[in-house]
DRENKOLLO-677061 format. One record per residue: y, z negated, x negated of N, C-alpha, C in turn; residue number from 1. Coordinates in pm, 1 decimal, padded with zeros to 6 digits. Layout:
<kezas>
+----------+----------+----------+----------+----------+----------+----------+----------+----------+------+
|      nc2 |      nc3 |      nc1 |     cac2 |     cac3 |     cac1 |      cc2 |      cc3 |      cc1 | ronu |
+----------+----------+----------+----------+----------+----------+----------+----------+----------+------+
|        Y |        Z |        X |        Y |        Z |        X |        Y |        Z |        X |  NUM |
...
+----------+----------+----------+----------+----------+----------+----------+----------+----------+------+
</kezas>
This chain:
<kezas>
+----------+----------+----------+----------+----------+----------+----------+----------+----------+------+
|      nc2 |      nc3 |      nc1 |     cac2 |     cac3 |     cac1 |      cc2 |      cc3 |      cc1 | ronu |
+----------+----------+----------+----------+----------+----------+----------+----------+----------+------+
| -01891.5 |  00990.9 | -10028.1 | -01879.0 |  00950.6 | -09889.3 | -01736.1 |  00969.2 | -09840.7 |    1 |
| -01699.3 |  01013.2 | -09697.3 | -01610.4 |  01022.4 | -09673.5 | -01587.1 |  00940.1 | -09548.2 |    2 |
| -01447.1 |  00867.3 | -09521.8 | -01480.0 |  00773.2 | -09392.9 | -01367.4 |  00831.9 | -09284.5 |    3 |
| -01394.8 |  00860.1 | -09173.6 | -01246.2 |  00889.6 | -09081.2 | -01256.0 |  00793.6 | -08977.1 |    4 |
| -01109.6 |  00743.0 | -08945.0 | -01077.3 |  00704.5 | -08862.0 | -00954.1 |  00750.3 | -08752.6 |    5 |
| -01033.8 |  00729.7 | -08619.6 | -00964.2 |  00841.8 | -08570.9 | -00870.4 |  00727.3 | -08483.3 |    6 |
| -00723.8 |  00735.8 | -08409.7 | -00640.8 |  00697.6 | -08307.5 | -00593.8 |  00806.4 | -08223.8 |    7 |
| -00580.6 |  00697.5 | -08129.6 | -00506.1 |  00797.0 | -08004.4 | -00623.2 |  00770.0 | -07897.5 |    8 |
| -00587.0 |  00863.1 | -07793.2 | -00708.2 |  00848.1 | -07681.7 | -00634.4 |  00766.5 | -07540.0 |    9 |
| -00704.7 |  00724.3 | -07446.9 | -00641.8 |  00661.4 | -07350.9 | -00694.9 |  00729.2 | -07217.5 |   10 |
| -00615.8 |  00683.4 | -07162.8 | -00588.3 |  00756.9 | -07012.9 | -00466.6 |  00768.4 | -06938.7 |   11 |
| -00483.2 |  00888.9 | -06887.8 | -00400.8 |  00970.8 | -06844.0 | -00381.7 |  01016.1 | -06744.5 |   12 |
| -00260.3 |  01094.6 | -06663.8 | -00293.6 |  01165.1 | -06515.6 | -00317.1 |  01307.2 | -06569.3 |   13 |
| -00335.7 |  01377.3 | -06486.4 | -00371.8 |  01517.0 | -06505.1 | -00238.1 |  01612.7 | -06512.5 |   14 |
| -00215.2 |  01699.2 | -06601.5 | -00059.9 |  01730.8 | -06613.6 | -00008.1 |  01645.7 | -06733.4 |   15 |
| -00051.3 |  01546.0 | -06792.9 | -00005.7 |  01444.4 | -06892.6 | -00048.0 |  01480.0 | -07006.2 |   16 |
|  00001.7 |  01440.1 | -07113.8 | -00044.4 |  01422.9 | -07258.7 | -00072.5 |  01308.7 | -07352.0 |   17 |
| -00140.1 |  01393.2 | -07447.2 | -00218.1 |  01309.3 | -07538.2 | -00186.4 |  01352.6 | -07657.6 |   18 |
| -00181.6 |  01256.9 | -07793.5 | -00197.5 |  01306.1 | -07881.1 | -00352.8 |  01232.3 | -07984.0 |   19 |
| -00415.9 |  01279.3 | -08067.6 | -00529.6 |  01243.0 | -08144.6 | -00469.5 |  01214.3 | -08283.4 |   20 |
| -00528.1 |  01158.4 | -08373.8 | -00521.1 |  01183.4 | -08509.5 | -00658.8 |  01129.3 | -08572.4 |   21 |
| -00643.7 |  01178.8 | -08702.8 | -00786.5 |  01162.2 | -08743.7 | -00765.4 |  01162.0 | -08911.6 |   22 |
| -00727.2 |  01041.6 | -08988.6 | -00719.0 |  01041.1 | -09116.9 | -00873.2 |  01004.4 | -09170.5 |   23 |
| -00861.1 |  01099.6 | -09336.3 | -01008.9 |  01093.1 | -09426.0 | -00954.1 |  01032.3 | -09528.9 |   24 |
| -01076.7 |  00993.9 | -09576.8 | -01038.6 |  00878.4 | -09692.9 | -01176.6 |  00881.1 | -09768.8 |   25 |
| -01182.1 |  00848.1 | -09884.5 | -01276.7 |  00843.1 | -09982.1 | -01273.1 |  00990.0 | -10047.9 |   26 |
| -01405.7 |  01001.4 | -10082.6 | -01465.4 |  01123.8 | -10164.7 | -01433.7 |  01272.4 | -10068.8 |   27 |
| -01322.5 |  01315.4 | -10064.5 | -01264.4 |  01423.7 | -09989.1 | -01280.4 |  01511.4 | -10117.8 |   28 |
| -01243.6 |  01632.0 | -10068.6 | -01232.0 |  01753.5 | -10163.6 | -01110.9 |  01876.6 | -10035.3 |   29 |
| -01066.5 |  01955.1 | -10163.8 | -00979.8 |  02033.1 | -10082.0 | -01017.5 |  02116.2 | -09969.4 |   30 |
| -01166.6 |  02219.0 | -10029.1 | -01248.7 |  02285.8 | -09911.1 | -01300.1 |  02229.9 | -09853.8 |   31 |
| -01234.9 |  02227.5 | -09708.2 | -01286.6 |  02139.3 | -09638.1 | -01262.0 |  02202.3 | -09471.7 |   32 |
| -01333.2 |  02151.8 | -09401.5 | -01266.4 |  02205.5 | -09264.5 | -01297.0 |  02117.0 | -09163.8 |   33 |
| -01200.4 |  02053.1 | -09106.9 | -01153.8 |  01892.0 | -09031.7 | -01129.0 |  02018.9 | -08850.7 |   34 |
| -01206.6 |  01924.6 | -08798.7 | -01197.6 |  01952.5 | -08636.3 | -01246.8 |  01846.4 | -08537.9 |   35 |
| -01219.7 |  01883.6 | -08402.2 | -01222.4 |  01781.3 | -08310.9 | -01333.5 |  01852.7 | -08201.7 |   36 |
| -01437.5 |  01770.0 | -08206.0 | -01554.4 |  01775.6 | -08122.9 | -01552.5 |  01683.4 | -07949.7 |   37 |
| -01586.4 |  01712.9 | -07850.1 | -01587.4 |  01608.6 | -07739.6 | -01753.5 |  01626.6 | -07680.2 |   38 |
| -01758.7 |  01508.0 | -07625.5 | -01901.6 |  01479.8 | -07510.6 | -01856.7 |  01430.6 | -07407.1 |   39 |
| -01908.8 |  01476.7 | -07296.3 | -01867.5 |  01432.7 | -07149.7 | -02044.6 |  01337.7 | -07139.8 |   40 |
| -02015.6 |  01298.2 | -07043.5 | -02180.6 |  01179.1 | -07027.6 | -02238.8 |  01321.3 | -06958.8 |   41 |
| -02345.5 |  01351.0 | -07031.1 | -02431.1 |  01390.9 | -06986.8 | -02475.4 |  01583.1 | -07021.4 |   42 |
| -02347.5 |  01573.5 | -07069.2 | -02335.1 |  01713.8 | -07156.0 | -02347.1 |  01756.2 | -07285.1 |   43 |
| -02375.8 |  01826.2 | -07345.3 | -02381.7 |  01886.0 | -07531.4 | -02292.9 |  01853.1 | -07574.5 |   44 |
| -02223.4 |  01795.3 | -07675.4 | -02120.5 |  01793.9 | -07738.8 | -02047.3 |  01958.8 | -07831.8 |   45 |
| -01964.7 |  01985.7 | -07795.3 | -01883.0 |  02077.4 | -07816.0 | -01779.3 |  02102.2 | -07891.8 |   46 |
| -01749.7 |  02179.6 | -07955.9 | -01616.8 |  02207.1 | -08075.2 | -01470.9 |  02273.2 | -07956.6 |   47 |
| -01405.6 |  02216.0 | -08022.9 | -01276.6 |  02130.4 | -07941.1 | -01149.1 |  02258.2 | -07994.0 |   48 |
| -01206.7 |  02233.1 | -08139.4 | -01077.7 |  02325.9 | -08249.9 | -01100.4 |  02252.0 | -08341.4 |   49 |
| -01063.3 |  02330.1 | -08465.0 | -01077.1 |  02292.9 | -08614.3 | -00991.2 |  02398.6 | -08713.4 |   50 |
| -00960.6 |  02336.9 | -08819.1 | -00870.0 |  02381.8 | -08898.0 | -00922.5 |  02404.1 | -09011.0 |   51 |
| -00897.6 |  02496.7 | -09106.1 | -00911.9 |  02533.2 | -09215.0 | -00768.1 |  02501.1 | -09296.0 |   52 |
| -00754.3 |  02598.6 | -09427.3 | -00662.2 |  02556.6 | -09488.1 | -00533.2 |  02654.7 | -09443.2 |   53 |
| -00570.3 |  02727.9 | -09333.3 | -00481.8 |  02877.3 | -09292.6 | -00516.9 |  02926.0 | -09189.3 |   54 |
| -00654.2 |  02893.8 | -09114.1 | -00735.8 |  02955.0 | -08980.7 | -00746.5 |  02810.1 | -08884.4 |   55 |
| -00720.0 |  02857.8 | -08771.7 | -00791.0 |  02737.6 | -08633.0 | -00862.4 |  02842.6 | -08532.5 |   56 |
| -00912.8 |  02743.3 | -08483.5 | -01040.1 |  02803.0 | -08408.9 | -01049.3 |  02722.8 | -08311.9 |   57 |
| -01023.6 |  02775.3 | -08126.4 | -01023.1 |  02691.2 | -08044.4 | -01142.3 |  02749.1 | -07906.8 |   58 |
| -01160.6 |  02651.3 | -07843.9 | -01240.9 |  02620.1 | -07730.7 | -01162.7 |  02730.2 | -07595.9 |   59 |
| -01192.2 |  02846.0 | -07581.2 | -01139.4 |  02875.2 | -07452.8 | -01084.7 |  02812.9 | -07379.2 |   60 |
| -01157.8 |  02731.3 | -07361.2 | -01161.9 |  02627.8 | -07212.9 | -00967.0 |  02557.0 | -07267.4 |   61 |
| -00965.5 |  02496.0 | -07380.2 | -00844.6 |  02458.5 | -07426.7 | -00708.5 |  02531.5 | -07493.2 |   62 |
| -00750.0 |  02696.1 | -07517.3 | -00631.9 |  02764.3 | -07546.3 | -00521.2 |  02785.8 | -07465.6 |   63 |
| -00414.3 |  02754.9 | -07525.9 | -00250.3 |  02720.0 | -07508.8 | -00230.9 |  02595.3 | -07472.1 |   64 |
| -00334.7 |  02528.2 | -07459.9 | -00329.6 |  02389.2 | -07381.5 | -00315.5 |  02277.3 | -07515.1 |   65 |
| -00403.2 |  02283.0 | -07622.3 | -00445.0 |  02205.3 | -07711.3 | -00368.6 |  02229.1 | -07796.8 |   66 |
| -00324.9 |  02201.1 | -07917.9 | -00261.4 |  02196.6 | -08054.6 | -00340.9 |  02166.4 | -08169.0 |   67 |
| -00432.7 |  02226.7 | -08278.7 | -00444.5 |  02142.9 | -08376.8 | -00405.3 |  02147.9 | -08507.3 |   68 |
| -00377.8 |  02041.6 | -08615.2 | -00274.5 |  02075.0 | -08733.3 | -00360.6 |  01974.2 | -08809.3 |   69 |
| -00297.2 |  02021.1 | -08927.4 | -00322.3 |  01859.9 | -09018.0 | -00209.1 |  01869.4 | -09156.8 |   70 |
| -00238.8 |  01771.5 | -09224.3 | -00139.9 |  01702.0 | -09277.3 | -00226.2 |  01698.2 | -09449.0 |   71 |
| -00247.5 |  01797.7 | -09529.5 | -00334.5 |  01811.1 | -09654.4 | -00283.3 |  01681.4 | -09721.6 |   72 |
| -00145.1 |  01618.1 | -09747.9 | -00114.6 |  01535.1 | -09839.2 | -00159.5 |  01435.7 | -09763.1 |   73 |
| -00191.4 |  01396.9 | -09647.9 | -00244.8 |  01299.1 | -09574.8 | -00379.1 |  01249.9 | -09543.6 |   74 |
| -00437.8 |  01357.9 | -09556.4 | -00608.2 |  01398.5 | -09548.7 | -00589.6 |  01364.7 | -09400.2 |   75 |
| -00504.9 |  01403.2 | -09286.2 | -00500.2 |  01378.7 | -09142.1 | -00521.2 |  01498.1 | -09062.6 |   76 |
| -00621.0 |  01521.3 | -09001.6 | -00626.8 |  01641.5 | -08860.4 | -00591.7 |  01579.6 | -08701.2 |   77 |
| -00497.7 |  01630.1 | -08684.6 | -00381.3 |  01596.6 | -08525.7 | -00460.5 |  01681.2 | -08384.3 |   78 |
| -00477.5 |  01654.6 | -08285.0 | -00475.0 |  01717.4 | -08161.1 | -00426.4 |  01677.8 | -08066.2 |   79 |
| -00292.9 |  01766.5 | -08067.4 | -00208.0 |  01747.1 | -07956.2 | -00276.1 |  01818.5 | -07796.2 |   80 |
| -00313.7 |  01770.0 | -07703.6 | -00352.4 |  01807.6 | -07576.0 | -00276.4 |  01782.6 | -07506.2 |   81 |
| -00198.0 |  01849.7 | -07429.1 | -00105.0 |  01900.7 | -07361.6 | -00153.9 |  01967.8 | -07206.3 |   82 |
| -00068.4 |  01907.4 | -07090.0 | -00123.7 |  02003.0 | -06960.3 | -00301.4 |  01936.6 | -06904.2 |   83 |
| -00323.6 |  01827.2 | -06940.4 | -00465.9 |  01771.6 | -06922.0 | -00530.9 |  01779.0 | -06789.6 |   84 |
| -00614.5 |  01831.8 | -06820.0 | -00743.1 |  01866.8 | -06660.1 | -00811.8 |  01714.8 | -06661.9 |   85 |
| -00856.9 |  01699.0 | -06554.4 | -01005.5 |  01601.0 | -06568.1 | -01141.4 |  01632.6 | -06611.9 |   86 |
| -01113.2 |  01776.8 | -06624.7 | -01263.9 |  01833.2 | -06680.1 | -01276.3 |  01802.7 | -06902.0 |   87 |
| -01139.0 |  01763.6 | -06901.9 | -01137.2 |  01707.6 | -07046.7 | -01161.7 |  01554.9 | -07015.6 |   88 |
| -01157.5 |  01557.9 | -06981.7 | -01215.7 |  01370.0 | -06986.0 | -01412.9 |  01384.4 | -07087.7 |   89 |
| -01401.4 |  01343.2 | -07200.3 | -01517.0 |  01301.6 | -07280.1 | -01483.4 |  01194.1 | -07376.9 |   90 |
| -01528.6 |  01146.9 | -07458.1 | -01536.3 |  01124.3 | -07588.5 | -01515.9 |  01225.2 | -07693.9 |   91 |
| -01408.2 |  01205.9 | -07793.8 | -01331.5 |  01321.3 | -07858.5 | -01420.1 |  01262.4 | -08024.6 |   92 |
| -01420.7 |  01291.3 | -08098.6 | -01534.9 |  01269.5 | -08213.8 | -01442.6 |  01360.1 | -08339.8 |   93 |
| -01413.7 |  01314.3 | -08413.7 | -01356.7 |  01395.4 | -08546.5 | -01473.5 |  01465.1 | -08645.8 |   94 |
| -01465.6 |  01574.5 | -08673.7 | -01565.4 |  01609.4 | -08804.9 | -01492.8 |  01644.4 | -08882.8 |   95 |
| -01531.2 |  01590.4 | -09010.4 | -01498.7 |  01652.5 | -09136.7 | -01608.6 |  01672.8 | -09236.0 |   96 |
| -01602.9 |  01866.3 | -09260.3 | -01702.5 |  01897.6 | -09330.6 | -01643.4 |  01968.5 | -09455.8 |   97 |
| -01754.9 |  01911.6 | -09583.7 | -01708.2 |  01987.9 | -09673.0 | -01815.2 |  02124.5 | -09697.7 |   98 |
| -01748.9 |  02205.0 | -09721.7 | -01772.2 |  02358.9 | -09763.3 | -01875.2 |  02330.3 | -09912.4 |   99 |
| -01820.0 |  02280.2 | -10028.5 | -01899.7 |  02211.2 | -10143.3 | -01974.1 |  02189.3 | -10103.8 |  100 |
| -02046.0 |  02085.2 | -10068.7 | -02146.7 |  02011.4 | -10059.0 | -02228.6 |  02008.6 | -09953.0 |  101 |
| -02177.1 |  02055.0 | -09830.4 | -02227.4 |  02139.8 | -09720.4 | -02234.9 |  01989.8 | -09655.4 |  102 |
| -02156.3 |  01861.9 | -09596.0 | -02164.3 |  01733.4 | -09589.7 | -02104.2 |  01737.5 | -09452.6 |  103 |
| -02119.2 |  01693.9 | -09367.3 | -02051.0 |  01656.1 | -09236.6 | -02039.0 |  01515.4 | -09221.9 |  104 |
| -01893.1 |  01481.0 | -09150.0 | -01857.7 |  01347.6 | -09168.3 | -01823.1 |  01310.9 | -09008.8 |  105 |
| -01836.3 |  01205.7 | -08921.3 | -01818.5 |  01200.9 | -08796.0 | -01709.2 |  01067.4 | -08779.6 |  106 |
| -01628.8 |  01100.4 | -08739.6 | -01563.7 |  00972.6 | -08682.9 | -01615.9 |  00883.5 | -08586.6 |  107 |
| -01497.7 |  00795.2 | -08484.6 | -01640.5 |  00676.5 | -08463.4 | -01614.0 |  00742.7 | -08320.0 |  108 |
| -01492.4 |  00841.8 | -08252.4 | -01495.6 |  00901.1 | -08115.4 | -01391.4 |  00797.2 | -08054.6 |  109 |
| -01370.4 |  00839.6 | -07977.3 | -01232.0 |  00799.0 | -07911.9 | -01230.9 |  00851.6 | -07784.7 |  110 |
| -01174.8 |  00804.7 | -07593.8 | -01229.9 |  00804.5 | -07500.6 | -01102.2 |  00845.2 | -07474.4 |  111 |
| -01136.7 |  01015.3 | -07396.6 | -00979.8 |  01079.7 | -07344.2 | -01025.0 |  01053.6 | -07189.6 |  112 |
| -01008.7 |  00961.0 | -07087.2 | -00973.2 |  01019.8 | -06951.4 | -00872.5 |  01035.4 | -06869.8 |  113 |
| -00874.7 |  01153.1 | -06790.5 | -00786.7 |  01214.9 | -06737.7 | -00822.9 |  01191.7 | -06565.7 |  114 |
| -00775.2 |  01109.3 | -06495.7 | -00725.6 |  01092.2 | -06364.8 | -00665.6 |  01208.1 | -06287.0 |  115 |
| -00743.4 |  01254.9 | -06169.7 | -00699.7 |  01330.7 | -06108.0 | -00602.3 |  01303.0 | -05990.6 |  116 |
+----------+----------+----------+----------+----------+----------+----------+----------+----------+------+
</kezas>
């Protein structure tokens, strides 16, 4: 089992920033690939960006805007959002999946809104 808990979140004006974090704990393994998912009320939930151990992978909608990193000795994945629209305003959700075991892990989500 793996448990994340994610901080950060808030609200914001538009033009403002945010930062996320998202530490794992328990039964982790190295292959792994930690990313940040969001839901707006009433929409699909969507991949945000995610990290590998050397590759990220981002959301159009958020390139140059977003940041994501993590911290291997920490078991922590970061998203810095930067330049914030109101169309990012959702619930931000951490996954961490392992590659092994083919396991997906969800954080408990965290509430970004952005004030126009």
């Amino acid at each position: 089992q793996v448990q994340l808990v994610e901080s950060g979140g808030g609200l914001v004006q538009a033009g403002g920033s945010l930062g996320l974090s998202c530490a794992a704990s328990g039964s982790t393994v190295s292959t792994n690939v930690m990313g940040w998912y969001r839901q707006a009320p009433g929409k699909q939930r969507e991949l945000v960006a995610d990290i590998t151990s050397g590759r990220t992978r981002y959301a159009d909608s958020v390139k140059g805007r977003f940041t994501i990193s993590r911290d291997n000795a920490k078991n922590t994945v970061y998203l810095q959002m930067n330049s914030l629209k109101p169309e990012d305003t959702a619930v931000y959700y951490c996954n961490y999946h392992s590659i092994w075991t083919r396991s997906d892990y969800w954080g408990q989500g965290t509430q970004v809104t952005v004030s126009s």
